[in-house]
matplotlib code that plots the C-alpha trace (Angstrom):
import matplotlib.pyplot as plt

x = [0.0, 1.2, 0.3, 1.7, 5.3, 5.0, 5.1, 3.4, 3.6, 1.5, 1.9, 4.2, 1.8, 2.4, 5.2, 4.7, 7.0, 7.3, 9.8, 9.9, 11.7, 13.4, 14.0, 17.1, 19.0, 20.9, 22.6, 22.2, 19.8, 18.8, 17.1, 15.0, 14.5, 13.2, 11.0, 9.4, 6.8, 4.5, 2.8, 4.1, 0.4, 0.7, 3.8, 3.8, 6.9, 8.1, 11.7, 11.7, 9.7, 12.4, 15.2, 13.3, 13.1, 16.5, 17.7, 15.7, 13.2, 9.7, 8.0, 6.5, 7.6, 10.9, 11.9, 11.5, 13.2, 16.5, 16.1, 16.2, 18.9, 21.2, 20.6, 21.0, 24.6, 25.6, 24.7, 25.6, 27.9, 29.1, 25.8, 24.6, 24.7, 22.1, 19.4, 17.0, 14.8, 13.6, 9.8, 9.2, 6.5, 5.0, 2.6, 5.0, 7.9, 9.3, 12.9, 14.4, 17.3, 18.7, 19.4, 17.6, 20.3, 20.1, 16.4, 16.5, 18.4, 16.5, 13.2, 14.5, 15.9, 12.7, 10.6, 12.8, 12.5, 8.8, 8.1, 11.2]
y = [0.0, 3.4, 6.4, 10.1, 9.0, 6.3, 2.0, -0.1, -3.3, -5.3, -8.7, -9.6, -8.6, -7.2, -5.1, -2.8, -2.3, 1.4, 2.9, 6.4, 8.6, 11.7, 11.5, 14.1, 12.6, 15.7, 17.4, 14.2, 13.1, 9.7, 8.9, 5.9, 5.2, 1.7, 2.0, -0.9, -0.7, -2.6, -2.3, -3.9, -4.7, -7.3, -8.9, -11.3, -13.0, -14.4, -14.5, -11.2, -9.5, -11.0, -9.7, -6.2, -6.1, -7.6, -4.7, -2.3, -1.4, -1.6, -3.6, -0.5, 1.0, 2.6, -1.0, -2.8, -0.6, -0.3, -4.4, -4.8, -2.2, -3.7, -7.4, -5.9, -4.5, -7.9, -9.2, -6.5, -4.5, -3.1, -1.6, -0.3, 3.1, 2.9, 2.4, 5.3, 5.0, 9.0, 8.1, 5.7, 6.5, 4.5, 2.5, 2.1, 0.8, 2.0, 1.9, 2.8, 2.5, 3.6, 0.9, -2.1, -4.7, -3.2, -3.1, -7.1, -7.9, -5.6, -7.4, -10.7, -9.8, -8.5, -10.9, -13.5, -11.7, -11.0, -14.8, -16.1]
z = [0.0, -0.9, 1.1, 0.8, -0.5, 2.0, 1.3, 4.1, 4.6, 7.3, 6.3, 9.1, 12.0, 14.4, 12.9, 10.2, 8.1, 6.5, 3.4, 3.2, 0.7, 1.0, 4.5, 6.3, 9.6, 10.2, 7.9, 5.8, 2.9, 3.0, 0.1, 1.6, 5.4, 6.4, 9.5, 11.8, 14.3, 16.8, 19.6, 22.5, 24.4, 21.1, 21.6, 25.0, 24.6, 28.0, 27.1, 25.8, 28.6, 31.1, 28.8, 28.8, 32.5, 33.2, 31.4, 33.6, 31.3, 30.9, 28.8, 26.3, 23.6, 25.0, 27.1, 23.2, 21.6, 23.7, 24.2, 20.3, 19.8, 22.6, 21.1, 17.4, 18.8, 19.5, 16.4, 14.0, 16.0, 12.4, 11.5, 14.8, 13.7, 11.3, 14.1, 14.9, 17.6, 17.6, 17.3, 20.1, 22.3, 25.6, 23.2, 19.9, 19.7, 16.8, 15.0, 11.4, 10.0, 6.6, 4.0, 3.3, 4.3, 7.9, 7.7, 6.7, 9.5, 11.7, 10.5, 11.4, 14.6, 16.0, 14.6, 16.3, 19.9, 19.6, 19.1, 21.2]

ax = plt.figure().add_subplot(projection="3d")
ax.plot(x, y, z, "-o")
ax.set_aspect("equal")
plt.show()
């Protein structure tokens, strides 16, 4: 589905997948950002909320986030970088990144956690 310059996917509920073009990370132009989201009330993963709170975090939007960006370090410590976690809220969890390799690897990673 396309929406105001905007691709989105929902086939892999619950995380959306979004592409958006013409996106600017500070003084940089990146021509397509690849964003996920989910809500966390959706995910009930006991392995991952243990992880979450292990790490000292909530389960919500902010406690995912940091949880998939620590375990995405591990993994990927190489690409780290690209992971942008600027519009996470209590309810969203929600993190892009700016390539589609990273984004693949991304997907995967939280699809794993959310159904670990």
């Amino acid at each position: 589905m396309v929406e105001e310059g905007e691709w989105v996917d929902e086939r892999w509920h619950p995380l959306r997948l979004t592409v958006m073009g013409d996106t600017v990370y500070g003084d940089r132009d990146i021509p397509l950002a690849w964003q996920i989201e989910f809500e966390p009330a959706d995910c009930q993963s006991r392995v991952a909320l243990k992880q979450i709170k292990r790490l000292g975090h909530e389960p919500d939007g902010y406690g995912w986030s940091e949880f998939i960006k620590t375990e995405f370090a591990k993994r990927f410590p190489d690409e780290v970088g690209e992971l942008h976690l600027s519009d996470t809220e209590l309810a969203t969890c929600v993190i892009w990144v700016e390539s589609e390799g990273v984004c693949r690897k991304l997907t995967e990673l939280a699809w794993q956690l959310i159904h670990s």
